[in-house]
C-alpha positions in Angstrom: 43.8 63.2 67.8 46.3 64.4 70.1 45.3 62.5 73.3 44.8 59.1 70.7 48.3 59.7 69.6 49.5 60.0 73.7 47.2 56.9 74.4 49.0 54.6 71.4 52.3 56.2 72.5 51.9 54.5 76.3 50.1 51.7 74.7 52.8 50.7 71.9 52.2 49.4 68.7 50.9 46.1 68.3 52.4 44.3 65.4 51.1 41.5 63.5 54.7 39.8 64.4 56.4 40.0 67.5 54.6 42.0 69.6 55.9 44.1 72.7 57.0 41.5 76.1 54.6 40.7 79.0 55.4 43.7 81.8 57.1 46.3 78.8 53.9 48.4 78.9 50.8 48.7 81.3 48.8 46.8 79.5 50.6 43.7 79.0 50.7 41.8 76.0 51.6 38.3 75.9 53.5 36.0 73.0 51.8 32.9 71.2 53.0 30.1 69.4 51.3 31.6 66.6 52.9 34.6 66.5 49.7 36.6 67.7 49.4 38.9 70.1 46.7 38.6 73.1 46.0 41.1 76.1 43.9 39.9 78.8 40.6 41.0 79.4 39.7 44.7 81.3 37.4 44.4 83.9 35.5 47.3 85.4 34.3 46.2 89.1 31.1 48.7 88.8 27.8 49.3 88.4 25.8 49.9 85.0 24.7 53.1 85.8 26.9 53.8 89.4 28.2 57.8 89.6 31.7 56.4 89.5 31.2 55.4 85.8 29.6 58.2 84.8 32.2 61.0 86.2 35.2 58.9 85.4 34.8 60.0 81.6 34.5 63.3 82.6 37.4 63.6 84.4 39.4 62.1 81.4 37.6 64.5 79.1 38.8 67.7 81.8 42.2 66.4 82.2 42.3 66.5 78.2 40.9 69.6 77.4 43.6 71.0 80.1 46.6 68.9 78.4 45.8 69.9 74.8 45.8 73.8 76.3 48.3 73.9 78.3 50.3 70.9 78.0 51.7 67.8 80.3 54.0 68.1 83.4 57.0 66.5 83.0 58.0 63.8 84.8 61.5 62.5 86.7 63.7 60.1 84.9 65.1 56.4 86.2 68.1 55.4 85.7 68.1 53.2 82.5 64.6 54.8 81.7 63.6 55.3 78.1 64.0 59.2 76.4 61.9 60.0 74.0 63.6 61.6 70.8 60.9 63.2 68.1 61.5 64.4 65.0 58.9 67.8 63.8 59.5 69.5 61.2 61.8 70.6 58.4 61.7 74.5 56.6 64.2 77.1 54.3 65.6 78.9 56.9 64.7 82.2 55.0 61.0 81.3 55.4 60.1 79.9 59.3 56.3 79.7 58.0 57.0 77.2 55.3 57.0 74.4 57.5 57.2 70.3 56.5 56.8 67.0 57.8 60.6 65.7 58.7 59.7 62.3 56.7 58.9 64.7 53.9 62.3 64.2 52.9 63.6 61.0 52.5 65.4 60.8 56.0 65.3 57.2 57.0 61.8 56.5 59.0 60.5 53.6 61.9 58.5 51.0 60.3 54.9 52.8 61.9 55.1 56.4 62.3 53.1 57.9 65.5 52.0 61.1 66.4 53.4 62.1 69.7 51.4 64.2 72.3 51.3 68.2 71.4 49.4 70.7 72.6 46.8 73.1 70.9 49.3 75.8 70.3 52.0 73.9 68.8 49.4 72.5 66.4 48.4 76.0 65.4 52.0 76.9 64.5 52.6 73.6 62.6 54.5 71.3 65.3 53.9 67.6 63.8 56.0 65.3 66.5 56.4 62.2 65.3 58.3 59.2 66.9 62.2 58.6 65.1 64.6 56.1 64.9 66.9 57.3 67.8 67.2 54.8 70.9 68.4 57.1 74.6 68.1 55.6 77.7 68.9 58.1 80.9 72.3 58.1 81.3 73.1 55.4 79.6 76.2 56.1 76.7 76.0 54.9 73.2 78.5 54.4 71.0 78.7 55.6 67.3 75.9 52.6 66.2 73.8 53.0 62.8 70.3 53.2 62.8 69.2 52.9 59.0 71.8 51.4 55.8 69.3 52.4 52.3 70.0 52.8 48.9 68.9 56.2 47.6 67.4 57.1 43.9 68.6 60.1 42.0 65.1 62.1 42.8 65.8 61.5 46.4 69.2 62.6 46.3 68.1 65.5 43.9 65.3 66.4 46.8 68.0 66.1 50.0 70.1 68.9 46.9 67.6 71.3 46.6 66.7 71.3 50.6 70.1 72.0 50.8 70.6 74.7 48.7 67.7 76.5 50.2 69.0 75.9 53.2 66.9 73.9 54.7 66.8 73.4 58.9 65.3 70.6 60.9 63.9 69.9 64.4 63.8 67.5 67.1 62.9 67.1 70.7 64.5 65.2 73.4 62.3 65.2 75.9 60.8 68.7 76.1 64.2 70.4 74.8 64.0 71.4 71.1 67.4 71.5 69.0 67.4 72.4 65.3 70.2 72.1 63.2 70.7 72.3 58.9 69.8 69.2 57.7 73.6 69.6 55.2 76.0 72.1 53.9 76.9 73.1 50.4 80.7 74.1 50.1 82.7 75.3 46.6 86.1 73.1 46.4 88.5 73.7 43.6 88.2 71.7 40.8 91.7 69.5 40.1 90.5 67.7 36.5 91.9 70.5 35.0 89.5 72.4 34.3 89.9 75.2 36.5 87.4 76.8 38.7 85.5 75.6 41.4 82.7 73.2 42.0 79.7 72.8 44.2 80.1 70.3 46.5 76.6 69.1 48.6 77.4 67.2 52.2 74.6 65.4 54.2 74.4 65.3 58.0 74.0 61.4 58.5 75.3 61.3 61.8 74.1 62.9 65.0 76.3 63.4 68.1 74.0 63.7 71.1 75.5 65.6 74.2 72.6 65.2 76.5 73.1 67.0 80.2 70.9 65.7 83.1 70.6 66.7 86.6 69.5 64.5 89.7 66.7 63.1 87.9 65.8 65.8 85.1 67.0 65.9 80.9 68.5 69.4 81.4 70.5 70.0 78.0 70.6 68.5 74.8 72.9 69.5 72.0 73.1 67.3 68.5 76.0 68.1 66.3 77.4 72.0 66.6 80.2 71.5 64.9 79.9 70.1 61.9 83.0 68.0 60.7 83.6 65.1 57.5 82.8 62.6 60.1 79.0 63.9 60.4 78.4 64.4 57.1 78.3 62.5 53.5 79.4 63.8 49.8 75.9 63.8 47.6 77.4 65.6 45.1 77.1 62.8 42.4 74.7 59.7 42.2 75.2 56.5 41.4 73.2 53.4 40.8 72.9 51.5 44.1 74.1 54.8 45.7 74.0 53.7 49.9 74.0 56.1 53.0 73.9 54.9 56.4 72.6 57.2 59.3 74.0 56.5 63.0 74.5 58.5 66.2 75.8 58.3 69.6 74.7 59.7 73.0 76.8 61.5 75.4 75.7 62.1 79.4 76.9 65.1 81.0 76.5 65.3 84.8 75.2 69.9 84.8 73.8 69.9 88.6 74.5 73.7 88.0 71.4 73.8 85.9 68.0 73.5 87.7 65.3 71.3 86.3 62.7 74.4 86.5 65.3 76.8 83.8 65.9 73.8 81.6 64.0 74.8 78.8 64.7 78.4 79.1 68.2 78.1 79.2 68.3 76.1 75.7 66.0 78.2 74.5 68.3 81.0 75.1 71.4 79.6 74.1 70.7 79.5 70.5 69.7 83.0 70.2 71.8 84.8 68.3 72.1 87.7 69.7 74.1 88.4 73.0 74.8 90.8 76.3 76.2 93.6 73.9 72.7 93.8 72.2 70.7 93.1 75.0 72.4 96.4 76.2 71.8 98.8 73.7 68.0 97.0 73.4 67.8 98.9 76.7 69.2 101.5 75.5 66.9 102.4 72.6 64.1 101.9 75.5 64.9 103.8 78.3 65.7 106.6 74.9 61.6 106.1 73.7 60.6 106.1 76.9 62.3 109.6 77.7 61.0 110.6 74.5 57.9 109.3 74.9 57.5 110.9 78.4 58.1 114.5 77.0 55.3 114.3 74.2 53.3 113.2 77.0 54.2 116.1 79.5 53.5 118.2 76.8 50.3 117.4 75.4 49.2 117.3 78.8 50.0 120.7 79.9 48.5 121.8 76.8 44.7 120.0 77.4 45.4 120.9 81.7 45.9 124.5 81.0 43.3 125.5 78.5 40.7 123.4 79.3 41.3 124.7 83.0 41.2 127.8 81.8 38.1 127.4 80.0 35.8 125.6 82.5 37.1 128.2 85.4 35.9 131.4 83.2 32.7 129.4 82.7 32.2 128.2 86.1 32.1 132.3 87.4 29.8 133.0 84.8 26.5 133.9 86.6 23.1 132.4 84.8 22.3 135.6 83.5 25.6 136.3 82.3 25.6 132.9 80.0 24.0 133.7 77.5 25.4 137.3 76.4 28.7 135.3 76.3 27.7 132.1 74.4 29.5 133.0 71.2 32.9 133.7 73.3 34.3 129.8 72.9 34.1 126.9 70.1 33.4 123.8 72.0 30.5 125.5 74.4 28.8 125.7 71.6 28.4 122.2 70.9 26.7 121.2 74.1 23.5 120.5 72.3 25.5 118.6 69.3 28.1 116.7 70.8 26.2 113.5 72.1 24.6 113.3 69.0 25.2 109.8 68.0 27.5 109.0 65.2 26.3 107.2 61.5 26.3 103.5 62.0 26.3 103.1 65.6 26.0 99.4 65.4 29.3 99.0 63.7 31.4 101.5 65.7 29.7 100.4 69.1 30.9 96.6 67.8 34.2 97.6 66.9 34.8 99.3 70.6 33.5 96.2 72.1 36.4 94.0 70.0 38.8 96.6 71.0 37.7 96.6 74.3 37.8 92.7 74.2 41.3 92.4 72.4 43.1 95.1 74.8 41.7 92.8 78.1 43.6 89.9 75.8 46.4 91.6 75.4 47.1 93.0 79.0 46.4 89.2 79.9 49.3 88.0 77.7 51.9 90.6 78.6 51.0 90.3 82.4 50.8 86.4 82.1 54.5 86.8 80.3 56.3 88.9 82.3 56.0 85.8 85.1 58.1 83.7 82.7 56.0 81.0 81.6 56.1 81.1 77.9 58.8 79.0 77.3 57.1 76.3 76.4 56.5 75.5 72.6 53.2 76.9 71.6 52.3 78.3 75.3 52.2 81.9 73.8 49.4 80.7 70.9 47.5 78.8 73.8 47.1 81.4 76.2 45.9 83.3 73.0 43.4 81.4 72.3 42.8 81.0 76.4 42.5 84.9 77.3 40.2 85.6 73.8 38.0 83.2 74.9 37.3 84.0 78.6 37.2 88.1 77.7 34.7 87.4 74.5 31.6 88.8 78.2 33.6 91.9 78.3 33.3 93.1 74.4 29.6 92.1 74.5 28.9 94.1 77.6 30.9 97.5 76.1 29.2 97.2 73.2 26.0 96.9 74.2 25.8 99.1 76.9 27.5 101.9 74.4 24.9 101.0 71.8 22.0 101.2 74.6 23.3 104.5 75.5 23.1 105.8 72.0 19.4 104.7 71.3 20.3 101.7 69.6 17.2 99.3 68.6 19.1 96.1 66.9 20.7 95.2 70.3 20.7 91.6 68.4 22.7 92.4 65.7 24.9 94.4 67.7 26.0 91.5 69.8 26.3 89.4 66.8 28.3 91.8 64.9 30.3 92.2 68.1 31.4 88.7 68.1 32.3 88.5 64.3 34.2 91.5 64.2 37.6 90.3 64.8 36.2 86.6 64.3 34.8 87.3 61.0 38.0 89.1 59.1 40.1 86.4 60.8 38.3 83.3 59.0 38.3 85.1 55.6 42.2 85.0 56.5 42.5 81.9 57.5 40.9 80.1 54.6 42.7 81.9 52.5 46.2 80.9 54.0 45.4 77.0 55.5 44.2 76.8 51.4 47.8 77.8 50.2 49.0 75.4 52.9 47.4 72.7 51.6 48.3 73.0 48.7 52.1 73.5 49.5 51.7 70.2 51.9 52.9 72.6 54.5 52.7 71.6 58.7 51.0 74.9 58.7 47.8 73.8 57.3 45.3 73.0 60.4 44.2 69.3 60.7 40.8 68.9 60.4 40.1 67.4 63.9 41.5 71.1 65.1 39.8 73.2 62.9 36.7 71.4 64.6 38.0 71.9 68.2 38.5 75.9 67.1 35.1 76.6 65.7 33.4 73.8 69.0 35.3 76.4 70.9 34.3 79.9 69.5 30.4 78.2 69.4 30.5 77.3 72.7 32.5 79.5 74.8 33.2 82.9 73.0 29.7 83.9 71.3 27.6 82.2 74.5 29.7 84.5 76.6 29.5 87.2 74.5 25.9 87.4 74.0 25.9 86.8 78.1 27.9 90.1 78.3 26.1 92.2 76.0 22.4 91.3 77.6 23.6 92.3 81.0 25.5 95.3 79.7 22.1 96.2 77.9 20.4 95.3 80.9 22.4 97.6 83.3 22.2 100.6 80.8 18.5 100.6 81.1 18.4 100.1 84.8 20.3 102.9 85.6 19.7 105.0 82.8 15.3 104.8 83.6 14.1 108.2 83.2 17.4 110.1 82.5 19.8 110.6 79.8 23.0 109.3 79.9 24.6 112.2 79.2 25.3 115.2 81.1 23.7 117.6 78.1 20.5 117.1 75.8 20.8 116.7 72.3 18.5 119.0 69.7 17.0 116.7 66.8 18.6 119.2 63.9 22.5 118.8 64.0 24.6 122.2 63.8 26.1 123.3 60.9 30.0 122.6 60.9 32.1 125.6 59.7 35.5 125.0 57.6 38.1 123.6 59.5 41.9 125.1 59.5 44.5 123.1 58.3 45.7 121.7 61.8 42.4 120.5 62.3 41.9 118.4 59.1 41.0 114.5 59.6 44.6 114.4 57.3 46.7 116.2 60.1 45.2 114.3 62.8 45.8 110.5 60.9 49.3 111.7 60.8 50.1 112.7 64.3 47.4 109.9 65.8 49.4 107.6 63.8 53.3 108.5 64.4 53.4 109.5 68.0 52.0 106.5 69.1 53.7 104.2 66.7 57.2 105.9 67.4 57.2 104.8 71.0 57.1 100.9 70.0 58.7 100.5 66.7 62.1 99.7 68.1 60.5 96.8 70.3 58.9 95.5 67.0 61.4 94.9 65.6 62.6 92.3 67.9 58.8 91.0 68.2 59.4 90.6 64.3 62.3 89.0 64.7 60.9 86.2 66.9 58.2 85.2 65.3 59.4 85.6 61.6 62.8 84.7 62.9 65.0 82.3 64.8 65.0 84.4 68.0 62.6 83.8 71.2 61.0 86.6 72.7 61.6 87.1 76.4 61.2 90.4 77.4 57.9 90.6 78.4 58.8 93.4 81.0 60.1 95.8 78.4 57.0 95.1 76.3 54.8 96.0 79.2 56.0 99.1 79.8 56.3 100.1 75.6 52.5 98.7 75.8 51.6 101.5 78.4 53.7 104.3 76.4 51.9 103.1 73.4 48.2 103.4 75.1 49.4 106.9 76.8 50.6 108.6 73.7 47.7 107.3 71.6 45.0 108.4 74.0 46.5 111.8 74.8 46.8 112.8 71.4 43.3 111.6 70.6 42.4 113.6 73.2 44.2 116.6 72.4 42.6 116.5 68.7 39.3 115.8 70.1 39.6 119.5 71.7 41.1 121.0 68.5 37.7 119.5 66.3 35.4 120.7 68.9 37.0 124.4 69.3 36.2 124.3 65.6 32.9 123.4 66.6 32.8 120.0 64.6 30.7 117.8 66.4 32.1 114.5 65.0 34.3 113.4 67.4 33.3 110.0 67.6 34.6 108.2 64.3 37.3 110.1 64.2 38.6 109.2 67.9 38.2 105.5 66.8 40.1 106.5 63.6 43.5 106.6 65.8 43.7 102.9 66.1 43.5 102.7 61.9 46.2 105.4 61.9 48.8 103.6 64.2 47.6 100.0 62.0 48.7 102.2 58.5 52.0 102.8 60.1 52.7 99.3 61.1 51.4 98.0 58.2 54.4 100.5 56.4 56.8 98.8 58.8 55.6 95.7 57.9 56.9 96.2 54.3 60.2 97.8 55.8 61.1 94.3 57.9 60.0 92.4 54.7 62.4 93.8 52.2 65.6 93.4 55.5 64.7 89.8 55.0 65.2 86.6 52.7 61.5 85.5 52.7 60.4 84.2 49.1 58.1 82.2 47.8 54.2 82.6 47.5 53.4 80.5 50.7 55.7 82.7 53.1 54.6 86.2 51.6 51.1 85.4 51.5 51.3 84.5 55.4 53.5 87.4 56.4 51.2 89.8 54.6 47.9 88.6 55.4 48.5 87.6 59.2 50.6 91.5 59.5 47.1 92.5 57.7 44.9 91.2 60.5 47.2 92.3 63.2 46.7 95.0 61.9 42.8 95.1 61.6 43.3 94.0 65.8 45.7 97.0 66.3 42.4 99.4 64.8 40.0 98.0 67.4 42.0 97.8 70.3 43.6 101.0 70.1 40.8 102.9 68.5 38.4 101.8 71.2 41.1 102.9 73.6 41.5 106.2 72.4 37.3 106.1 72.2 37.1 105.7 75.7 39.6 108.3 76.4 37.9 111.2 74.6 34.7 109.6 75.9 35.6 110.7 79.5 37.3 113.9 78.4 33.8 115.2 76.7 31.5 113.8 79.2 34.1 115.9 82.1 33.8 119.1 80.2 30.6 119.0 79.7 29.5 117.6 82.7 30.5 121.1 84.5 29.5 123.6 82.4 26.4 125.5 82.9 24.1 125.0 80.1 19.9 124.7 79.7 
């Protein structure tokens, strides 16, 4: 739909009168007497069945694919050449989710409305460009000239009201740049009939000031409108029959050659973020404090594991043979040796949940890493690369999860790989339906169109589960290869489990959600709450270095603790370390979830359709914060208990 739309743009419309003069597009089209429109003939100088017709079509279809993903490259303006202004969407300010069409309201609209180009990822987050009635040529000025004279009826005027009262923002692009301004004001002005008090008086933007910079050849800055004055807007208060509003604008050109073409769209972005260099500072502030913070936990915990562990395998490692066993009952966790690979209930499910971990922290190290080079400033680019990393790491989760699951014993290597690629997949759809549903029914941009719904499921068909299935039979493969005729562990495992004793309180699964869950969660929570603020908010998120380094804290602290619990449960000679080192990813996921409610209530979302998509997406954010953490802190007791075990002397 997207490349149609870019193909009709380049095309133009052809109109049952007039029609567009010979040379205007590529294609030319050609005036009758009859008002028609004709276009010559294309001819294709080539074989039936030559090579040359055969891989032409694929290199559009590649070149597409590559467009929708990652977008166009923008090209240098001539002088006098055309800009192309598009109007997206319109939303309440309190609610960035609740997203509509801008011709939802009745703004003044071209006689055919056409989809401009937009990639994948600004379809996902409800981009709808559409062409507009605003004329720009490169640096060419235009004077205050009206675009659209209409009579209004009182349910129109009564719709343009109640978007203003809810404060209601709109969006265009000029070129690439994005501006959004309110779409009107609502002020209280004394009332002089007498009666005393005040009255609400409702004023509609129906004239737009363009203040377009440009550099060499490049649209670097766009501004519409900042200031607001009575010449930009129009009193709707009160209707009247034959009520008339005409729209204009005017375009300014601004010679910036201190701008470079390549920061453009960073620099606009930037410049309407509300926050400035005093925040940015104590943003590092509040960092460099977790970190420090964050660092002596860390130190701690570590010293702890170091020293008694060290302390333990040492005594053990003197030991003679013969010695061993008269001191067998001396220690907790030797005791375990014939206990602690026993594989855990439901294997399937908790090796397919390490594998979506595995699979969703290789995602996320992509983004952050992909980020911290600068290239998200482009609408949608964040969503694409998404969808872009998930895809290409779907080999990685199929091969830890299967070759956990072969290590364990595991029969249903099928079903493992299948529930391996639904386990993020599968809780995400629910979701989904759910929301796009409500959206629908709201008539919200954030609905999917049906052509991309398509494209999403084409893609997760075709490139995630074939990948994943590709990953978990070599991972299966490998395990069995190197694993022929020896265990994979480092002890053997007796076919009746140990009886577990009574744990003390410090040991208890509720002690170690707590501290599993805080420590981590309490090195991140202050750069959550500017992620939070950029995706439920005005603000654009930037900082992809600071996020890389609260991402590391965040995997350090959660791993170390896991780690240090894991020793506590098997001192107490609990063998059941393996759920319960996956269960640190669902206690740092309750604790965000918590915050979740927190940023909620600091905010003015309302309104079914926002809540339900701030709940339910924080929900699966959540559900991806489980299985990328827990199989992170897996891992990391993984290699702790095969070390420890590994060197002591056991038969």
């Amino acid at each position: 739909q997207a490349i149609l739309a870019q193909t009709c743009k380049r095309l133009g419309p052809i109109r049952s009168q007039g029609g567009v003069p010979c040379g205007a597009r590529p294609f030319r089209f050609c005036r009758q007497p009859g008002g028609g429109v004709t276009r010559p003939p294309i001819q294709f100088p080539m074989a039936p069945w030559s090579l040359r017709r055969v891989a032409m079509p694929c290199r559009v279809v590649a070149a597409s694919a590559i467009a929708l993903l990652v977008g166009g490259v923008d090209g240098l303006y001539d002088e006098d050449q055309e800009v192309i202004v598009s109007m997206n969407t319109v939303w309440p300010y309190a609610n960035p989710t609740e997203t509509y069409r801008y011709y939802d309201l009745p703004f003044c609209q071209p006689e055919l409305l056409m989809p401009h180009f937009m990639t994948l990822g600004q379809v996902l987050r409800g981009d709808r460009l559409v062409n507009s009635l605003y004329k720009m040529n490169f640096k060419r000025n235009v004077p205050r000239t009206v675009v659209c004279s209409r009579k209004f009826e009182e349910k129109e005027i009564e719709a343009f009201k109640t978007a203003i009262d809810q404060n209601y923002m709109f969006e265009l692009f000029v070129g690439e740049l994005p501006i959004d301004r309110p779409i009107g004001v609502k002020s209280s002005l004394e009332d002089h009939a007498g009666e005393g008090g005040s009255r609400e008086r409702y004023f509609l933007v129906n004239f737009l000031d363009f203040i377009i910079g440009y550099n060499d050849q490049d649209v670097v800055s766009a501004n519409v409108t900042r200031d607001l004055n009575l010449e930009h807007l129009v009193d709707i208060s009160d209707w009247k029959e034959g009520m008339t509003i005409t729209f204009s604008y005017s375009v300014d050109w601004a010679n910036l050659p201190h701008i470079p073409a390549a920061q453009a769209l960073e620099l606009q972005l930037k410049s309407t973020m509300p926050h400035g260099h005093q925040n940015m500072d104590i943003h590092w502030l509040a960092i460099i404090n977790s970190f420090v913070l964050m660092l002596l936990i860390l130190s701690l915990f570590l010293l702890i594991i170091i020293r008694v562990v060290r302390s333990d395998l040492t005594r053990y490692l003197q030991i003679p043979d013969e010695e061993l066993n008269a001191v067998e009952e001396e220690t907790g966790w030797k005791l375990l040796h014939a206990d602690v690979f026993r594989p855990p209930k439901h294997r399937l499910a908790f090796c397919a949940a390490v594998g979506a971990g595995a699979q969703l922290f290789s995602m996320v190290v992509m983004i952050v890493l992909v980020g911290c080079i600068g290239v998200f400033y482009k609408r949608g680019a964040v969503v694409s690369a998404g969808v872009v990393s998930y895809m290409t790491t779907a080999a990685l989760g199929g091969y830890a999860s299967a070759r956990l699951y072969q290590k364990l014993g595991g029969e249903k290597w099928a079903w493992n790989i299948f529930t391996t690629a639904l386990m993020f997949v599968g809780p995400a759809f629910l979701i989904w339906s759910l929301l796009n549903t409500i959206a629908i029914c709201y008539g919200s941009t954030a609905a999917f169109p049906f052509p991309t719904i398509l494209l999403i499921f084409a893609m997760w068909a075709c490139v995630t589960f074939p990948l994943t299935v590709l990953g978990g039979v070599v991972g299966r493969h490998r395990t069995i290869k190197h694993g022929q005729g020896d265990s994979p562990f480092p002890c053997k495992t007796n076919k009746l489990a140990r009886e577990i004793p009574a744990c003390r309180w410090y040991q208890s699964p509720v002690t170690q959600m707590f501290a599993t869950g805080f420590l981590p969660f309490s090195a991140i929570y202050i750069e959550l709450h500017y992620i939070f603020n950029s995706v439920w908010g005005p603000r654009v998120y930037s900082l992809y270095g600071i996020l890389l380094l609260a991402f590391g804290m965040l995997l350090l602290v959660a791993a170390t603790v896991t780690v240090l619990f894991t020793y506590f449960h098997l001192n107490a000679e609990d063998h059941r370390w393996w759920w319960r080192s996956f269960c640190s990813g669902i206690a740092v996921a309750l604790f965000f979830y918590a915050y979740c409610f927190y940023f909620f209530f600091q905010t003015g979302m309302n309104g079914l359709l926002q809540c339900a998509f701030f709940f339910l997406y924080s929900l699966l954010v959540a559900h991806a914060l489980t299985l990328m953490l827990g199989s992170v802190s897996f891992y990391a007791s993984y290699l702790f208990v095969f070390y420890i075990y590994s060197r002591i002397k056991a038969e």
